[in-house]
C-alpha positions as a LaTeX table, in Angstrom:
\begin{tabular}{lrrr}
\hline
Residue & $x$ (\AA) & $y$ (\AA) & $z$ (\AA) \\
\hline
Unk1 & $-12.49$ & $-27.62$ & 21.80 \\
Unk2 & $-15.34$ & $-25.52$ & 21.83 \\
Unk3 & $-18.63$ & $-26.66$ & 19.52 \\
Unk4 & $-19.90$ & $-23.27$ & 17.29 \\
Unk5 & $-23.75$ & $-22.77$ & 17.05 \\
Unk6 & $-24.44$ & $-24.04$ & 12.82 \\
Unk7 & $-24.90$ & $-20.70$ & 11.96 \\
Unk8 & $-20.74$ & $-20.07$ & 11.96 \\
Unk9 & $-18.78$ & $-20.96$ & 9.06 \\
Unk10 & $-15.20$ & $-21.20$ & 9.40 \\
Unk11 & $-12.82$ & $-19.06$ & 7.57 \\
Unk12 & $-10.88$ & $-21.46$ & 5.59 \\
Unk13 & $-7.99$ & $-18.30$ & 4.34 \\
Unk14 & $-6.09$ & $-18.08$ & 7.17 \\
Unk15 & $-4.08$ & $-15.31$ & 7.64 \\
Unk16 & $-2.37$ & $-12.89$ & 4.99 \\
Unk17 & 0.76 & $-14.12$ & 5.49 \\
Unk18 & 0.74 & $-17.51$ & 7.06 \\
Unk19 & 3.80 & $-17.95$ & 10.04 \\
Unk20 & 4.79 & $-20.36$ & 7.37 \\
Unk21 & 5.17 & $-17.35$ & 4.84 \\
Unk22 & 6.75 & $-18.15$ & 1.93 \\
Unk23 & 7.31 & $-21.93$ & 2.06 \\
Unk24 & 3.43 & $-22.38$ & 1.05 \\
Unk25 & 2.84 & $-21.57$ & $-2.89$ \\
Unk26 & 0.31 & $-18.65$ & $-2.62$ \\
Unk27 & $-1.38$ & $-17.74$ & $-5.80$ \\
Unk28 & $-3.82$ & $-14.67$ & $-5.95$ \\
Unk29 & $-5.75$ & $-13.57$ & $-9.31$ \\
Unk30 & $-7.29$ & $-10.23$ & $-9.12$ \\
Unk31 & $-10.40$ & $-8.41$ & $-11.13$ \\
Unk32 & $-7.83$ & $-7.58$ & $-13.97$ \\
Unk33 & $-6.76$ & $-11.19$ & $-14.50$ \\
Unk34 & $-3.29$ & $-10.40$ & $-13.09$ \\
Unk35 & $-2.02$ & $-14.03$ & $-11.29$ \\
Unk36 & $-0.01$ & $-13.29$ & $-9.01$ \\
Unk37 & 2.29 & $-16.32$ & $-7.45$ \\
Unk38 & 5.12 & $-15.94$ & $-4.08$ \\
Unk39 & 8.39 & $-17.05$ & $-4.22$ \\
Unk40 & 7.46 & $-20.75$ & $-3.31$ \\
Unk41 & 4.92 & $-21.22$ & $-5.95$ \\
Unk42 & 7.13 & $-19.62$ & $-8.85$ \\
Unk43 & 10.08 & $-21.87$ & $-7.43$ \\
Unk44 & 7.99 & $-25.36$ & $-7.66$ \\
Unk45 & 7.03 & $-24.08$ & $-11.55$ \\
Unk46 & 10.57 & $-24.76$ & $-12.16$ \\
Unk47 & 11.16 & $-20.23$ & $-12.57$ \\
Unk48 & 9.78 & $-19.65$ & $-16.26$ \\
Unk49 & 10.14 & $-16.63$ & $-17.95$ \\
Unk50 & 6.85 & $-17.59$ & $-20.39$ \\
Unk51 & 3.82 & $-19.74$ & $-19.43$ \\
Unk52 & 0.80 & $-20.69$ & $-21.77$ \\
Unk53 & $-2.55$ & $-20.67$ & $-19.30$ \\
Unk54 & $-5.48$ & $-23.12$ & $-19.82$ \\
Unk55 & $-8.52$ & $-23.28$ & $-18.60$ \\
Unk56 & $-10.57$ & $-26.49$ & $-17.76$ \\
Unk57 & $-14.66$ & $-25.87$ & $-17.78$ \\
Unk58 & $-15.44$ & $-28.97$ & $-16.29$ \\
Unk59 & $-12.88$ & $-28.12$ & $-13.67$ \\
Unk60 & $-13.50$ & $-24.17$ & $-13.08$ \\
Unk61 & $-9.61$ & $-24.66$ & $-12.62$ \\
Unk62 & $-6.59$ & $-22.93$ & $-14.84$ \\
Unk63 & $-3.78$ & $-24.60$ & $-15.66$ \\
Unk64 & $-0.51$ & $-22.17$ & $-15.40$ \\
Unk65 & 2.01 & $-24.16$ & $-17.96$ \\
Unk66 & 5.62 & $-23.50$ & $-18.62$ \\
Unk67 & 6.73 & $-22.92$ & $-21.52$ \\
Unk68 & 10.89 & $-22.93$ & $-23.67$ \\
Unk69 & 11.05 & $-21.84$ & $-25.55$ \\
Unk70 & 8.22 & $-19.35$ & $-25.71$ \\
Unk71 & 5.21 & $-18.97$ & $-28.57$ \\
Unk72 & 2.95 & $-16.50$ & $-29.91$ \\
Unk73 & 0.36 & $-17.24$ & $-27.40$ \\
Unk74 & 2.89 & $-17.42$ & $-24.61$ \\
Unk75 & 2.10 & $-15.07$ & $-21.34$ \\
Unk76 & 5.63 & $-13.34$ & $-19.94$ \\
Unk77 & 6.34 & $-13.70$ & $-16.10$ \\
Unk78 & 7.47 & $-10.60$ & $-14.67$ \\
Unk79 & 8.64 & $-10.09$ & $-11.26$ \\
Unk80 & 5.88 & $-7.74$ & $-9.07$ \\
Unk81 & 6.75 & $-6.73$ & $-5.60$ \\
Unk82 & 7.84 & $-9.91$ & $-3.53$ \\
Unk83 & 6.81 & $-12.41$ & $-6.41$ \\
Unk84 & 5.88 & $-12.92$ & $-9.97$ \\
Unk85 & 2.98 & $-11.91$ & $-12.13$ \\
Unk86 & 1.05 & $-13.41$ & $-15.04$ \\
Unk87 & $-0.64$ & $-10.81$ & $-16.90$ \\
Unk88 & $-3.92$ & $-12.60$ & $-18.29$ \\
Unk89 & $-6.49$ & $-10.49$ & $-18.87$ \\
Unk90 & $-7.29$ & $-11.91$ & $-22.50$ \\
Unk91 & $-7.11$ & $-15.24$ & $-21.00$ \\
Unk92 & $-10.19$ & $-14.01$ & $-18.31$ \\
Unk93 & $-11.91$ & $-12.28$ & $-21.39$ \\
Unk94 & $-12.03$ & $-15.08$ & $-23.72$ \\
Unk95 & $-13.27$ & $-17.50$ & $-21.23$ \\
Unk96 & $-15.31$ & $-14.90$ & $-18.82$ \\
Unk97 & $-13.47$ & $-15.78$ & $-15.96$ \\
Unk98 & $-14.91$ & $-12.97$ & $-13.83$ \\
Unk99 & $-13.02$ & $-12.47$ & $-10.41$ \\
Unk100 & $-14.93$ & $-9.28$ & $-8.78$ \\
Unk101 & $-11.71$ & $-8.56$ & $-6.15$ \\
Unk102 & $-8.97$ & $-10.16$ & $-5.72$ \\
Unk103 & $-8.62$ & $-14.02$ & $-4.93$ \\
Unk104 & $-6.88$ & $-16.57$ & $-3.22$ \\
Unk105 & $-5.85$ & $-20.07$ & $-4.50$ \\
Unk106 & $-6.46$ & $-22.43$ & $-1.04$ \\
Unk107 & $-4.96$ & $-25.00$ & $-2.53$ \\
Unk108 & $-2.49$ & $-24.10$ & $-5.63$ \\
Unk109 & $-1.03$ & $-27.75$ & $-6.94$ \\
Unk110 & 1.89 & $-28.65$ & $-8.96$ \\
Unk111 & 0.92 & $-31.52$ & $-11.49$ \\
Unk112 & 3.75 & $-32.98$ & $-13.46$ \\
Unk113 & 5.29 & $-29.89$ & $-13.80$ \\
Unk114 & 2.23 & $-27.19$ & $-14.36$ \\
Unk115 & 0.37 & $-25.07$ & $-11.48$ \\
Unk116 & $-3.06$ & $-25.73$ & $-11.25$ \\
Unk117 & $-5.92$ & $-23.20$ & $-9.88$ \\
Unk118 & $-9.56$ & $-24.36$ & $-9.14$ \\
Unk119 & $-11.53$ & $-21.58$ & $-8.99$ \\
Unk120 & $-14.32$ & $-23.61$ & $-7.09$ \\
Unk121 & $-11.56$ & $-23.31$ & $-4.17$ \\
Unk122 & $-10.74$ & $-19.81$ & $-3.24$ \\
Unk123 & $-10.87$ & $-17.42$ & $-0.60$ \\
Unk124 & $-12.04$ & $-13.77$ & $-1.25$ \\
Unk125 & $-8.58$ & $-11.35$ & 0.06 \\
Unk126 & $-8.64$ & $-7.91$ & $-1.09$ \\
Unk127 & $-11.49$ & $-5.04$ & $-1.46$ \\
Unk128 & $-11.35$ & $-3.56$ & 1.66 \\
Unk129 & $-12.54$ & $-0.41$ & 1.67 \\
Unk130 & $-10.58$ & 0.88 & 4.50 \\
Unk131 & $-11.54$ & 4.67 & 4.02 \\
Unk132 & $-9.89$ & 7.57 & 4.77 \\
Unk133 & $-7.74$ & 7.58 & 8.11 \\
Unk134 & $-8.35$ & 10.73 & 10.20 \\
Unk135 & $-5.26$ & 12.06 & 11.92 \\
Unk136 & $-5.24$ & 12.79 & 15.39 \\
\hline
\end{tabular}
């Protein structure tokens, strides 16, 4: 093993997609509040169609709750691509949650049933600007 010089700092992300891929709950939130959760982390939520979200300030975490059946304050889970989306822009608004581009969860956990997401334990994965590609 090879000792780094202090000024390094491991990237703690990993890749994208992991080689484990989808049998690791990955949750992303992005600038517009949207959570988005794989297959794995919808799964180990138990599959709702509604959650309620709450949000810890002592924590800097969210808790992603399922809900049946659903209220007025309930948040619908749509499907999105290879996964499933939480739409909760209010939610960021009302407690100025402010997530510049989108976000990884490094460690998204399922406590007696509800997701939880500390926001003092992410990973910065989108906002590239890539440019535009000049063709040969």
């Amino acid at each position: 093993m090879t000792t780094l010089d202090r000024r390094y700092e491991k990237f703690q992300g990993g890749p994208a997609m992991s080689p484990a891929g989808a049998r690791e709950p990955r949750v992303t939130i992005n600038r517009k509040g949207l959570i988005y959760m794989n297959d794995c982390a919808y799964n180990k939520l138990g599959r709702p169609k509604f959650v309620s979200l709450y949000y810890s300030r002592e924590d800097d975490s969210i808790a992603v709750e399922p809900v049946f059946p659903p209220d007025p304050a309930s948040f619908p889970v749509t499907k999105k691509q290879m996964g499933w989306a939480v739409h909760g822009s209010t939610f960021c608004r009302h407690y100025r949650i402010r997530v510049p581009i989108t976000t990884r969860f490094l460690a998204p956990t399922i406590e007696n049933g509800i997701l939880v997401l500390a926001l003092r334990q992410t990973v910065t994965v989108g906002g590239i600007n890539r440019g535009k590609r000049v063709s040969a």
